[in-house]
N, C-alpha and C positions, 0 to 999 in steps of 0.2 A: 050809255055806252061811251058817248064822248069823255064823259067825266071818267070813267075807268080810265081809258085810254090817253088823258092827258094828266093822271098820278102816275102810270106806270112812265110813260116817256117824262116827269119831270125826275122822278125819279133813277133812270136810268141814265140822263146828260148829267147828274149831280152829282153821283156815282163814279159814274167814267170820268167826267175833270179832277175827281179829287183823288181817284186811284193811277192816272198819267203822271197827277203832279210830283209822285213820289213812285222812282221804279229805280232804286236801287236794290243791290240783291244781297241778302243776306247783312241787313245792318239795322236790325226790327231788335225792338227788345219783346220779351214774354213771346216768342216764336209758339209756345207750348197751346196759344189761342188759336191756331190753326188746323189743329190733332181735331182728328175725326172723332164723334163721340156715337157710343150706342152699338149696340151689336146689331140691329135689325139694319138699320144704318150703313153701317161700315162693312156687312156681306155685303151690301150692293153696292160695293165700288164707291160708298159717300155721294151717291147722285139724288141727293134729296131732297134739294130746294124749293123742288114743285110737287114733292107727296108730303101728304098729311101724314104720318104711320102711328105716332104716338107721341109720348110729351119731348120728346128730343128734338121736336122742332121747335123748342127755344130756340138753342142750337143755331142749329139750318134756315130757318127764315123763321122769323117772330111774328107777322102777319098774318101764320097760319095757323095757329093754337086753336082761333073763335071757329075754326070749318073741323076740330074734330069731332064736334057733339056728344061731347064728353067730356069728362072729369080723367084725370089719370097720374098716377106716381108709379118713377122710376129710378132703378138704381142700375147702372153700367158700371162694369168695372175693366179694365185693360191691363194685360200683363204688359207693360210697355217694352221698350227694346233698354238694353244694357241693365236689366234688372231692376227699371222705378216700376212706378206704379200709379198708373192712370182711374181717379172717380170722378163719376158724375152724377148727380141726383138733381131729379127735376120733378116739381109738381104743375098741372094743368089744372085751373077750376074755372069751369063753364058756369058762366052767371047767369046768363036765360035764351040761350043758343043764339044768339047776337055778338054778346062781349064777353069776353074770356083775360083771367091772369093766371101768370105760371111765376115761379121761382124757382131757382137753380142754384144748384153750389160744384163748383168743380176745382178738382187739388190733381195736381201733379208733384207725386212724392219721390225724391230721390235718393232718400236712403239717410243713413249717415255711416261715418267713419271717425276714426281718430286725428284725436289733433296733435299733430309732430310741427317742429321745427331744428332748426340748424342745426343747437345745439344737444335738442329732444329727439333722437330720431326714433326711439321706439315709443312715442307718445309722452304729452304732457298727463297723463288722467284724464282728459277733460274729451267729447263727442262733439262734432260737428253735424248740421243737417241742411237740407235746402231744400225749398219746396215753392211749387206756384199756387195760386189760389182764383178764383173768380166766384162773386157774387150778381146776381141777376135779377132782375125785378122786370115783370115784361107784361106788355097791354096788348090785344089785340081786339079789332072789332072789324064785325061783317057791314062794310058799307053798303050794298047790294046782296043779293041771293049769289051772285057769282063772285063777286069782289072782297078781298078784304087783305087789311093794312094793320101794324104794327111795330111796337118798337121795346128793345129794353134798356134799360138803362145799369151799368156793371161798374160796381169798385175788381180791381186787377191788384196784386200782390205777388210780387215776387222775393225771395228771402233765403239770405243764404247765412246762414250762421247768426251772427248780430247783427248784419245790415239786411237793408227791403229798399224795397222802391213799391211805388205805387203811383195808379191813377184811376182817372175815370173816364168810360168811355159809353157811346151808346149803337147798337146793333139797328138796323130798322129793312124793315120789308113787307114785302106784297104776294099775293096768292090771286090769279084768276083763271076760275073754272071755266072756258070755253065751254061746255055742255055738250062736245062732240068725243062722244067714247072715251068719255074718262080722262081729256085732255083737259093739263092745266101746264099754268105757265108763272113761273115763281122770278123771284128778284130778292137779291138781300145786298146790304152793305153790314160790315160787321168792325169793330174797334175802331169806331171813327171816336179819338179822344187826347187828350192831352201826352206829352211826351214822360218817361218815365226814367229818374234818377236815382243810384244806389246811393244811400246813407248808411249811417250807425256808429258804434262804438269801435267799430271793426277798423272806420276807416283813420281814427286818430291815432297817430306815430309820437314817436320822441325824434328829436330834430337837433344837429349843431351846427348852427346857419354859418360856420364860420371852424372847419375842423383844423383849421392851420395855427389858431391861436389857442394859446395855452389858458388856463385858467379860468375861461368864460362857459357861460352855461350851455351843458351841452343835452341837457332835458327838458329842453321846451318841447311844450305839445302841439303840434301841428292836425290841422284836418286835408286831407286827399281829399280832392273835388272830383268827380267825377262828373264825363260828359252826361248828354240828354240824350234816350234816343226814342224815336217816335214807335206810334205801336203798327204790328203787321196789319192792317188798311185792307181785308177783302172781299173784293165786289163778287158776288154768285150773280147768276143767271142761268135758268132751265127749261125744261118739258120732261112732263112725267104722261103713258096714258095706259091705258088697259086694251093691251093688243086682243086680249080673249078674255072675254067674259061670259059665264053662266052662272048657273044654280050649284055645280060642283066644282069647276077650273078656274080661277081667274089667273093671267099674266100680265104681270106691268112692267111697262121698260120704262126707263127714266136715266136723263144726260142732262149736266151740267158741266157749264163752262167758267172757270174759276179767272180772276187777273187778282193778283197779290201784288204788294207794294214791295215786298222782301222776295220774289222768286217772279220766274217766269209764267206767264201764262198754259192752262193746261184745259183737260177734259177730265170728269169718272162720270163713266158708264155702268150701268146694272140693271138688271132684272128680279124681278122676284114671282115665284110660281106657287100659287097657294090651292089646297085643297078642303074645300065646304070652311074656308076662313077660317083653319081649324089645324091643318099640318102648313107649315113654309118650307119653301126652298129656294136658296139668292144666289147670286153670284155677280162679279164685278170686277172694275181696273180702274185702279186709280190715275192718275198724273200722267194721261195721254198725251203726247206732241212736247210733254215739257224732258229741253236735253240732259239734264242732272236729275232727272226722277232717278228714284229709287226702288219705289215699291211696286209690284205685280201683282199677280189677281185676288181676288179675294171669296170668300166663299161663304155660307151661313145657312142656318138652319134655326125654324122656330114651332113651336106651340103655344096654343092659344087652349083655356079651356072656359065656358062660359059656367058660372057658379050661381047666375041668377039672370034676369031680364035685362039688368043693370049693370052687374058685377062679372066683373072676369077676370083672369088672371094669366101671366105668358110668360115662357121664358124664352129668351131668344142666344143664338151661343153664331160667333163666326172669327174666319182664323185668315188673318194678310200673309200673303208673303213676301219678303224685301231680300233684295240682291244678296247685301251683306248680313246683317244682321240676323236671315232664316226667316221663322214664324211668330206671328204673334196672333197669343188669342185674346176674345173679348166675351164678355156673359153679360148677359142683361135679363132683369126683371121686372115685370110690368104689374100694375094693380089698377084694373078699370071701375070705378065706381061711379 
């Protein structure tokens, strides 16, 4: 027990220095790393640092993959706001209900459109596009029957046209089961990593360092530097536990409390009501106490159908609501082998 308890408190003071030492708001590049992923997930309000649910806890704490006792792939998909289009695909493989790797891929796609200019204003022919990306690679192992720790390690891609930035960054966390009614107690740090700068061919001009004289070259190629900007920095902390549980109802509420490097500190809360582990039903809020939130409650609905001893399969469906922008849904599909 001592030992549990002096990973999670080194843990937690390592965390909070490195999340104080940057609390500017809104000056993050790749923001798109802080989008809730998963629809079982996202009906409960994103409070899910301290539940196991399924492989979307890459995601949400990476320490907790080795406590699902299982293998599992998933695909989420999010109607985002202003028309992009939010994926996320993650696989969970349980090596010998000890230690566990998963892998993830997630894209935020935003579309494209035509490319005009000054003199083009009905288009040159030619399409523009821009899109985020993240790659994942994540270890977890059960140090104890109640403890366990993890971490991933992610290339980040951002890209708009012919320029990208890029970095590397790594997420890491903890899961421990009190063993009092379903009580557990989660911890994450996430995009703790290098700062990120746009390049490409995009940014190279023609230049006349000198337009007052006559006759000198006025087509030299210059490169636009752009600044560095560090990645969104944020620390999780929760409790998850099962207020009722039997043979036919179980209920779990579950709250976490978020501090980001790029916004103010906040809460989501949710519950989820399941019937014979077999019908769901969630609900939740997002970005409690924080004064420029936007989003409101949130809602979900799942099945589970077992296809063997082993094997199962679920789909899960849930739908935010935000101030301005209305509703947004989310669908996710699960495969337990």
């Amino acid at each position: 027990m001592k030992t549990v308890f002096k990973w999670m408190l080194a843990v937690t003071l390592l965390s909070g220095s490195l999340v104080v030492a940057q609390t500017k708001v809104g000056t993050s590049a790749a923001p798109f790393l802080g989008m809730p992923v998963g629809a079982r997930s996202i009906g409960m309000g994103g409070g899910t640092v301290a539940l196991t649910t399924d492989a979307t806890a890459i995601f949400y704490n990476p320490g907790s993959i080795s406590t699902l006792n299982m293998s599992q792939a998933v695909l989420a998909h999010t109607d985002w706001l202003v028309g992009t289009k939010f994926d996320w695909a993650g696989v969970v493989i349980n090596l010998d209900g000890t230690n566990a790797v998963g892998v993830s891929f997630t894209q935020l796609n935003y579309g494209e459109d035509i490319v005009t200019t000054d003199l083009e204003q009905g288009g040159t022919g030619e399409n523009w596009s821009a899109s985020d990306m993240v790659i994942a690679l994540t270890y977890a192992r059960n140090l104890t029957d109640r403890f366990a720790i993890g971490a991933s390690a992610k290339y980040i891609q951002q890209k708009i046209w012919n320029s990208s930035a890029s970095s590397m960054a790594i997420d890491v966390g903890l899961l421990y089961n009190t063993g009092f009614n379903g009580l557990k107690i989660g911890m994450s740090i996430s995009n703790f990593g290098s700062d990120m700068r746009m390049d490409g061919k995009d940014l190279y001009k023609a230049i006349d360092l000198d337009p007052t004289i006559l006759g000198n070259n006025n087509t030299l190629i210059s490169k636009l530097r752009t600044d560095d900007w560090p990645l969104p920095l944020l620390f999780r902390a929760g409790v998850s536990m099962d207020a009722v549980k039997t043979d036919i109802l179980r209920f779990t509420v579950a709250a976490d409390a978020l501090r980001p490097s790029d916004n103010g500190e906040s809460v989501n809360i949710g519950g989820e009501l399941a019937f014979r582990e077999m019908v769901f039903v969630r609900g939740g809020k997002r970005q409690l106490f924080l004064d420029n939130g936007t989003e409101q409650y949130s809602l979900g609905a799942g099945l589970r159908y077992e296809l063997s001893a082993v094997n199962a399969i679920s789909v899960d469906y849930s739908y935010q609501q935000f101030d301005i922008f209305g509703g947004v849904q989310s669908f996710e599909v699960g495969f337990t082998f």
